[in-house]
SETIGU-499222 format. One record per residue: residue number from 1; residue in three letters; x, y, z of N, C-alpha, C in turn. Coordinates in nm, 4 decimals, always signed. Layout:
# residues N
<pt k="NUM" r="ALA" n_xx="X" n_yy="Y" n_zz="Z" ca_xx="X" ca_yy="Y" ca_zz="Z" c_xx="X" c_yy="Y" c_zz="Z"/>
...
***
This chain:
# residues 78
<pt k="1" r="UNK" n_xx="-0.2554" n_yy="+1.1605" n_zz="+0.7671" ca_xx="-0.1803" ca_yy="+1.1035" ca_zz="+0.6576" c_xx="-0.2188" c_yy="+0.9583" c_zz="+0.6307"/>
<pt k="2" r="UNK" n_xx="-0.2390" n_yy="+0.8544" n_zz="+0.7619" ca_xx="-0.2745" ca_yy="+0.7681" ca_zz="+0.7148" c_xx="-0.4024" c_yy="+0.7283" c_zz="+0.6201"/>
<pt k="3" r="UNK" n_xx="-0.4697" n_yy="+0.8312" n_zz="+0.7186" ca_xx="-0.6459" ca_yy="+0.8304" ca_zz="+0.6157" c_xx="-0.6505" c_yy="+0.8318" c_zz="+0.4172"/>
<pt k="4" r="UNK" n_xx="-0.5489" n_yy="+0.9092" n_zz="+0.4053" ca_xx="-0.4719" ca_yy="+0.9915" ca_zz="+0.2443" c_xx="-0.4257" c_yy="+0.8277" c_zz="+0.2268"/>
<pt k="5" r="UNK" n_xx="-0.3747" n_yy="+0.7403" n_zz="+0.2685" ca_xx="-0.2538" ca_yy="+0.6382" ca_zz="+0.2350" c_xx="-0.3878" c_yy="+0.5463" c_zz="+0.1708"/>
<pt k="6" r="UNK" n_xx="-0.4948" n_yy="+0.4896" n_zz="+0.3506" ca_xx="-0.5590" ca_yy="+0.4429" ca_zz="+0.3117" c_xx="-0.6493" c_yy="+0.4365" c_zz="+0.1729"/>
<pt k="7" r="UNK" n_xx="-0.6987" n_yy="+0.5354" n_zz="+0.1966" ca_xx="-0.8011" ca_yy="+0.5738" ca_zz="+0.0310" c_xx="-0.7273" c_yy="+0.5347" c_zz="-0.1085"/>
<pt k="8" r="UNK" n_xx="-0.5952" n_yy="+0.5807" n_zz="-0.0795" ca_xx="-0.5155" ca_yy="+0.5416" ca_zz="-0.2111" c_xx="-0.5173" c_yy="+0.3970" c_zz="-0.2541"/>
<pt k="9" r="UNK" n_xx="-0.4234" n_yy="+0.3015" n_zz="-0.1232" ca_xx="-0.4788" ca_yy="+0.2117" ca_zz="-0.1107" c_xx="-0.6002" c_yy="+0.0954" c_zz="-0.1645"/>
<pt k="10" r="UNK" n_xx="-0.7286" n_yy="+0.1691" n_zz="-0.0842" ca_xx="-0.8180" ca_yy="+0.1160" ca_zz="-0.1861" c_xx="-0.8736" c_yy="+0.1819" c_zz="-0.2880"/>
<pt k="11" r="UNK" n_xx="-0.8068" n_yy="+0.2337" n_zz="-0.3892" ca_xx="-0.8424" ca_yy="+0.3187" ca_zz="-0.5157" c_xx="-0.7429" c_yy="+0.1741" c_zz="-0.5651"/>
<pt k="12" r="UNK" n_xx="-0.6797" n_yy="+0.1067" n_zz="-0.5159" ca_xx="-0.6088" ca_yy="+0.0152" ca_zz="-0.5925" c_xx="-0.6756" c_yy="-0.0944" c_zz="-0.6025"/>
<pt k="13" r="UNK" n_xx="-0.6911" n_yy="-0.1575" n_zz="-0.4854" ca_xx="-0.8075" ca_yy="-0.2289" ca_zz="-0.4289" c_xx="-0.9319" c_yy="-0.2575" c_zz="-0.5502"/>
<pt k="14" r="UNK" n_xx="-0.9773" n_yy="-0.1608" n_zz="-0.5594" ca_xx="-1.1129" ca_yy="-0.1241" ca_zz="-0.6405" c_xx="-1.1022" c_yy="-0.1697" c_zz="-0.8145"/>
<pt k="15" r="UNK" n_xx="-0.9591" n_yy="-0.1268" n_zz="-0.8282" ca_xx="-0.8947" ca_yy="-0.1076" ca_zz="-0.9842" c_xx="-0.8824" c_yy="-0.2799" c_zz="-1.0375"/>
<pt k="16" r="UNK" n_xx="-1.0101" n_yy="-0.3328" n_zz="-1.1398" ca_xx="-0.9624" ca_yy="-0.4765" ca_zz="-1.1596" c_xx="-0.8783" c_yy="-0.5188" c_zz="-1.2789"/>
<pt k="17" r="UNK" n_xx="-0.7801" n_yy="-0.3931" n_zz="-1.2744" ca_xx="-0.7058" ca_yy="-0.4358" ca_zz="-1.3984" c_xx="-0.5515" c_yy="-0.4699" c_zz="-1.3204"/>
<pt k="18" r="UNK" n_xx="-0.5529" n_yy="-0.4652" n_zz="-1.1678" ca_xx="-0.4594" ca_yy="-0.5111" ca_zz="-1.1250" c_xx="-0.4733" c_yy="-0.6426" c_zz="-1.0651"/>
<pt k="19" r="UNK" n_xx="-0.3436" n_yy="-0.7261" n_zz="-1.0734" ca_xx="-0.3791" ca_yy="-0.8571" ca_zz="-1.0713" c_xx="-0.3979" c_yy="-0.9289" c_zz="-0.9459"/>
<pt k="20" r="UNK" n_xx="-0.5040" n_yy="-1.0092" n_zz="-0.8981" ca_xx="-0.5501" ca_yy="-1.0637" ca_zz="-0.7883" c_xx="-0.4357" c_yy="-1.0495" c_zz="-0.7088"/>
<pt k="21" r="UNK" n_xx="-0.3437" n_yy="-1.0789" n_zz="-0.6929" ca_xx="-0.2558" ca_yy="-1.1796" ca_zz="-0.5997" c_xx="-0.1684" c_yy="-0.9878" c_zz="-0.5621"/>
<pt k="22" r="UNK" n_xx="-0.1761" n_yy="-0.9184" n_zz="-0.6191" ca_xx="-0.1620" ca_yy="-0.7795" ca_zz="-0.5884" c_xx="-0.2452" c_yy="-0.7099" c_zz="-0.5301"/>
<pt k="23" r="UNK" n_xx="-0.3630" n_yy="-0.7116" n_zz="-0.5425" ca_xx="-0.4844" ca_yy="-0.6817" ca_zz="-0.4673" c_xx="-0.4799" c_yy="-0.7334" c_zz="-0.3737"/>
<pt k="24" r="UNK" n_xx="-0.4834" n_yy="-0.8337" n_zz="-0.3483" ca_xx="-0.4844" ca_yy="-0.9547" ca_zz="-0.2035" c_xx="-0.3806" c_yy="-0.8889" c_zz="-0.1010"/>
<pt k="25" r="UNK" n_xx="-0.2236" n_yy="-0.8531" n_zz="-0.1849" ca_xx="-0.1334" ca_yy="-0.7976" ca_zz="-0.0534" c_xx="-0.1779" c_yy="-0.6870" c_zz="-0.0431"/>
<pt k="26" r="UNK" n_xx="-0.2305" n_yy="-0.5688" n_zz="-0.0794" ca_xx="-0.3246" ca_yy="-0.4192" ca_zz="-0.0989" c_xx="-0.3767" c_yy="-0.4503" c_zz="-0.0047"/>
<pt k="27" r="UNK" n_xx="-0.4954" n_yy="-0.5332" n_zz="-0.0185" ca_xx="-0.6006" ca_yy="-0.5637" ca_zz="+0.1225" c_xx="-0.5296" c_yy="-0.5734" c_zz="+0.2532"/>
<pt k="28" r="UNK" n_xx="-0.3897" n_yy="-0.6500" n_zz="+0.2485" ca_xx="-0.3155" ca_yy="-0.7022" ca_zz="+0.3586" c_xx="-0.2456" c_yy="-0.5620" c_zz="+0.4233"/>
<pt k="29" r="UNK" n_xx="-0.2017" n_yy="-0.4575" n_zz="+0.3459" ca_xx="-0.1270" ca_yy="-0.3728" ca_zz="+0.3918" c_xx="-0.2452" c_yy="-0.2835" c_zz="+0.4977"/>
<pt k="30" r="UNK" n_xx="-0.3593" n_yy="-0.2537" n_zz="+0.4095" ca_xx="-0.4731" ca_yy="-0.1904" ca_zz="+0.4792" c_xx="-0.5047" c_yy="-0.2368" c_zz="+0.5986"/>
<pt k="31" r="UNK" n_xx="-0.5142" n_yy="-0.3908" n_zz="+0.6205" ca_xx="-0.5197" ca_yy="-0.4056" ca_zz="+0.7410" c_xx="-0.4645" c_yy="-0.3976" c_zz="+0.8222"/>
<pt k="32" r="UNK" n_xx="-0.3058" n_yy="-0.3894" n_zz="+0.7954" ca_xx="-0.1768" ca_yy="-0.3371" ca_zz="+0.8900" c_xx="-0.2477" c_yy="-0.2292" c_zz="+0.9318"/>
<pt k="33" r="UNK" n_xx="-0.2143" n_yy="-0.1105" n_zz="+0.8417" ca_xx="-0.2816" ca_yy="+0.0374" ca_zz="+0.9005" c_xx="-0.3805" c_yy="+0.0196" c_zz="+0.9207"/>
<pt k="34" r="UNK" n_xx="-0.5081" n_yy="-0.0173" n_zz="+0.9539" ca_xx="-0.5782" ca_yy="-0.0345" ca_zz="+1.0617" c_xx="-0.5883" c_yy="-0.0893" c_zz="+1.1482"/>
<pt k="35" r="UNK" n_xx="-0.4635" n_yy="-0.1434" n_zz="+1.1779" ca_xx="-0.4481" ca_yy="-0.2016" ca_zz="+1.3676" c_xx="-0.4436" c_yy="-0.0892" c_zz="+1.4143"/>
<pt k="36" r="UNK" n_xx="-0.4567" n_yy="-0.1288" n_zz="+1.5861" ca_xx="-0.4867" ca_yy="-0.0327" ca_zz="+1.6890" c_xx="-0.3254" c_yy="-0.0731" c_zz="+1.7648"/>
<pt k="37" r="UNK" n_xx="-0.2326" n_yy="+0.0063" n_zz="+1.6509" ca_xx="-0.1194" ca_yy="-0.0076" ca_zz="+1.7298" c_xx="-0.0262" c_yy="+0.1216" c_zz="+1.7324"/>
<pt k="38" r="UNK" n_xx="+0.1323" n_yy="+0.1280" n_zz="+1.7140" ca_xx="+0.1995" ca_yy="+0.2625" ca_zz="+1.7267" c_xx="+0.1812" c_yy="+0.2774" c_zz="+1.5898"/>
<pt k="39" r="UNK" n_xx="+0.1664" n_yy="+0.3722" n_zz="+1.5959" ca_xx="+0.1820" ca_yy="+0.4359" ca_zz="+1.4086" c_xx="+0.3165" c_yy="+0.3832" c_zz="+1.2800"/>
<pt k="40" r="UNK" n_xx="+0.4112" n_yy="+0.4174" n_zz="+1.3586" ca_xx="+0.5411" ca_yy="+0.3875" ca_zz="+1.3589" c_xx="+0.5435" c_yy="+0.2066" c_zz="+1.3435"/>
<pt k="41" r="UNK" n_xx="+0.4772" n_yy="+0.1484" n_zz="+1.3811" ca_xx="+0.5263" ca_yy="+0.0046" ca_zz="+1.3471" c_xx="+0.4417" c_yy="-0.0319" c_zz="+1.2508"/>
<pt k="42" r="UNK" n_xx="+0.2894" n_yy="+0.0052" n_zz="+1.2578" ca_xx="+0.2126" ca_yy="+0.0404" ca_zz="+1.1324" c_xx="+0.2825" c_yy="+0.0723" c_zz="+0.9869"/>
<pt k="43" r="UNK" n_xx="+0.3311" n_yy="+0.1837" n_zz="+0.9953" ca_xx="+0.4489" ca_yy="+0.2439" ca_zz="+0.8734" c_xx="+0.5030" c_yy="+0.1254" c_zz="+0.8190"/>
<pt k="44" r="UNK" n_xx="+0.6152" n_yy="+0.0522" n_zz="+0.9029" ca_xx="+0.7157" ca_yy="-0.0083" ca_zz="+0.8921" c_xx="+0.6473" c_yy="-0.1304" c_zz="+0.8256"/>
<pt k="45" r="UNK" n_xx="+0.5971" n_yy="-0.2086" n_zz="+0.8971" ca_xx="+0.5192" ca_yy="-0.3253" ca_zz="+0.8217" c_xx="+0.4536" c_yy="-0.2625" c_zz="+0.6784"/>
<pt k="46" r="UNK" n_xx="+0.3703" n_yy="-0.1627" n_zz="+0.6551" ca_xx="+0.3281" ca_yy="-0.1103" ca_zz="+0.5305" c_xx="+0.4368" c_yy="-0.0614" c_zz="+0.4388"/>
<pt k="47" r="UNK" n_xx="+0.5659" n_yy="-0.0294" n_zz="+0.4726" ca_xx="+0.6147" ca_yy="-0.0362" ca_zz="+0.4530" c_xx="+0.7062" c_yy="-0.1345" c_zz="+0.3253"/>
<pt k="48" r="UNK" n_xx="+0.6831" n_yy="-0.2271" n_zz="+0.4430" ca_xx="+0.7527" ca_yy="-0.3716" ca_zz="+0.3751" c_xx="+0.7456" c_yy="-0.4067" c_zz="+0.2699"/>
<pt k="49" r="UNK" n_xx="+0.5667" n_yy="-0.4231" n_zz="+0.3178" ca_xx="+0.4557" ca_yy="-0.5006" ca_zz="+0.2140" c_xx="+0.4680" c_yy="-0.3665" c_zz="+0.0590"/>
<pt k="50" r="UNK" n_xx="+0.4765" n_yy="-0.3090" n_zz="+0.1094" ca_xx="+0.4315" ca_yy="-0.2725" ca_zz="-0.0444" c_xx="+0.5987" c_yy="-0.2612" c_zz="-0.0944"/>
<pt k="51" r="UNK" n_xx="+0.7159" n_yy="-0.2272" n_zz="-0.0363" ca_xx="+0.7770" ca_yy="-0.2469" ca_zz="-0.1297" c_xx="+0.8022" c_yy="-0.4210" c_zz="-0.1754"/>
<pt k="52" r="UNK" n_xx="+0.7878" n_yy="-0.5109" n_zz="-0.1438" ca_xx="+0.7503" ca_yy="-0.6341" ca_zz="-0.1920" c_xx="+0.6874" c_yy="-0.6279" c_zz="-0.3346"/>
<pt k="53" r="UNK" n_xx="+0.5925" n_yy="-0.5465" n_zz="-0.3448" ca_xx="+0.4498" ca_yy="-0.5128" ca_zz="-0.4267" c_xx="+0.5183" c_yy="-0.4338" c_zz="-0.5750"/>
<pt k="54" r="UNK" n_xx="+0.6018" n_yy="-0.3500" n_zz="-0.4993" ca_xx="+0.6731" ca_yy="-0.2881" ca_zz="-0.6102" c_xx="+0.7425" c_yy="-0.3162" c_zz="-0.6941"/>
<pt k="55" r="UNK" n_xx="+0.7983" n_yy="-0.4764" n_zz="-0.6544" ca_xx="+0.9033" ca_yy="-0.5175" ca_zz="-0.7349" c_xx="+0.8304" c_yy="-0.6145" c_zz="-0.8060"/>
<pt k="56" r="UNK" n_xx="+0.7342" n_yy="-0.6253" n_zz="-0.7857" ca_xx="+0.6212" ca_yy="-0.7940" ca_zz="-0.8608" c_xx="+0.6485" c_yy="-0.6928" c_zz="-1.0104"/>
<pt k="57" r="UNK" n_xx="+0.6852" n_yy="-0.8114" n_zz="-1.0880" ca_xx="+0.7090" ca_yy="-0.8094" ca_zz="-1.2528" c_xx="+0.5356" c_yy="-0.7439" c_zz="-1.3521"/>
<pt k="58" r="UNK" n_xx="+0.4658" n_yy="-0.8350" n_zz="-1.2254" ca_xx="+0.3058" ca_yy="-0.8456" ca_zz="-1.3301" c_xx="+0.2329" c_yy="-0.7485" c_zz="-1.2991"/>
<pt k="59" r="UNK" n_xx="+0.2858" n_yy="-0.6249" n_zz="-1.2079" ca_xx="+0.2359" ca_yy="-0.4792" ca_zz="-1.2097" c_xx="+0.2515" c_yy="-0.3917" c_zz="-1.2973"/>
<pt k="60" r="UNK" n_xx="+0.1493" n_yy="-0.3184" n_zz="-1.3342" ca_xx="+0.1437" ca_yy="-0.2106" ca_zz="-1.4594" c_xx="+0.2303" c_yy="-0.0645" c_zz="-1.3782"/>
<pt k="61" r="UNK" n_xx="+0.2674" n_yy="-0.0287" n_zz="-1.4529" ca_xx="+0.3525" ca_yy="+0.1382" ca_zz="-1.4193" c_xx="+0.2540" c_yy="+0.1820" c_zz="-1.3465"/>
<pt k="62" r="UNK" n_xx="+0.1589" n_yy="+0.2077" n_zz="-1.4017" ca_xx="+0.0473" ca_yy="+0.3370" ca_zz="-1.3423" c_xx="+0.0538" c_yy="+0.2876" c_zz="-1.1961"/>
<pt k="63" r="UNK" n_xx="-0.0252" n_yy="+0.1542" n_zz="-1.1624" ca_xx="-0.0123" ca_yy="+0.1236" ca_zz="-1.0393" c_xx="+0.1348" c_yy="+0.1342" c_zz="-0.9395"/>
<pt k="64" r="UNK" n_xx="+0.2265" n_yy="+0.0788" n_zz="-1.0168" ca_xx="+0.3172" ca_yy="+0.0801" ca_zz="-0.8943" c_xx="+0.3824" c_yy="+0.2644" c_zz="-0.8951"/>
<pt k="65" r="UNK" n_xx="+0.3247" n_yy="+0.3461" n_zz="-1.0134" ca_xx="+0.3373" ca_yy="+0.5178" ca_zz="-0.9354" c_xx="+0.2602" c_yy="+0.5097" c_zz="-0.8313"/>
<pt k="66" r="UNK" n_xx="+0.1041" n_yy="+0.4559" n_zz="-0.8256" ca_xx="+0.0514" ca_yy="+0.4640" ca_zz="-0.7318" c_xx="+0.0756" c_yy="+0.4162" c_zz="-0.5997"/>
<pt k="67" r="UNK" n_xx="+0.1539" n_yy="+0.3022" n_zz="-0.5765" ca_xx="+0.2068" ca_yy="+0.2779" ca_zz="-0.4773" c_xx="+0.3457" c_yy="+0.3532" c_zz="-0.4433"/>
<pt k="68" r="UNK" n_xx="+0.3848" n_yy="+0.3821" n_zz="-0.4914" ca_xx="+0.4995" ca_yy="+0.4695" ca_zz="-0.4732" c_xx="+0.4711" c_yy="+0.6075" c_zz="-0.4173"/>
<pt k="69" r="UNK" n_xx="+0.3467" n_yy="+0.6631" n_zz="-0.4322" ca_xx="+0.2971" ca_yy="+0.7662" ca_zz="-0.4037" c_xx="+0.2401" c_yy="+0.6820" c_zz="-0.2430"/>
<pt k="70" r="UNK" n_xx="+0.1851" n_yy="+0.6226" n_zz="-0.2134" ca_xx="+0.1495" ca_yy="+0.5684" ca_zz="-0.0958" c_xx="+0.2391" c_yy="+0.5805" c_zz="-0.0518"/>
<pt k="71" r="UNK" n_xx="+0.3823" n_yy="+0.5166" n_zz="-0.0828" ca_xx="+0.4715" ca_yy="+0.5158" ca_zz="+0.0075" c_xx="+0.5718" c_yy="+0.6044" c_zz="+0.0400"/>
<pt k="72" r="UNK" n_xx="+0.5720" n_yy="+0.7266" n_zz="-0.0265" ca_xx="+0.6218" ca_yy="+0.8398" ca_zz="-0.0017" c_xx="+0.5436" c_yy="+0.9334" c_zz="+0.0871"/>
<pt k="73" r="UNK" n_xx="+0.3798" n_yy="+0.8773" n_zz="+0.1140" ca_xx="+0.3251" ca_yy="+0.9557" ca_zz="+0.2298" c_xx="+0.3470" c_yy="+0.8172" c_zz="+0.3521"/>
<pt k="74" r="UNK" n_xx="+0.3346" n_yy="+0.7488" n_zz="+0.3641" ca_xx="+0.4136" ca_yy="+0.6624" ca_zz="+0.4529" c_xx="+0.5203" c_yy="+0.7306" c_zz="+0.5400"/>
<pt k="75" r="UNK" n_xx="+0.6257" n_yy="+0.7469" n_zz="+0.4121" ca_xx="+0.7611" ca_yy="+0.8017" ca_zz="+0.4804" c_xx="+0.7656" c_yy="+0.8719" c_zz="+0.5497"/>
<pt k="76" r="UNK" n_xx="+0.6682" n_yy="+0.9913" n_zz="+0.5165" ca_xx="+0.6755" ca_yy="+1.1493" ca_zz="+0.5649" c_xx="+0.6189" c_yy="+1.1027" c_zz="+0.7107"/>
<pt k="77" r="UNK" n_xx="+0.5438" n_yy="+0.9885" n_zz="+0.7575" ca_xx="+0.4811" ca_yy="+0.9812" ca_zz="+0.8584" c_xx="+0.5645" c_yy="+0.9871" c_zz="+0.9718"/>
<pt k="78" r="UNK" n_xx="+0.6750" n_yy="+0.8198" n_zz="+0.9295" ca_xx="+0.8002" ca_yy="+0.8161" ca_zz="+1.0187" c_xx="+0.8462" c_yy="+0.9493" c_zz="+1.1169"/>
***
């Protein structure tokens, strides 16, 4: 599941119609999930960060479905 999160992730990453400073926390969450830690605290911090992400004003719909979809496979991980 995380592998599915990741890719999504950077499918956002990649997308330059989203705005730097959104991309930048994107990059940040990815690197959460790739620590070499419990899965479960992984989640939680990715978690965070993207709902942070979700509420930024200067995100387009499409993207924050897309994060919303990240974070509904997140959940299922818990």
């Amino acid at each position: 599941m995380i592998p599915e999160a990741l890719e999504l992730l950077n499918e956002i990453c990649d997308d330059n119609t989203v705005p730097k400073n959104i991309r930048n926390k994107i990059r940040n969450t990815v690197l959460i999930l790739k620590e070499e830690k419990e899965n479960s605290l992984k989640v939680n911090e990715s978690l965070q960060e993207l709902d942070e992400i979700s509420d930024d004003p200067n995100i387009s719909s499409y993207t924050r479905a897309q994060i919303w979809n990240v974070v509904s496979i997140l959940e299922s991980i818990k």
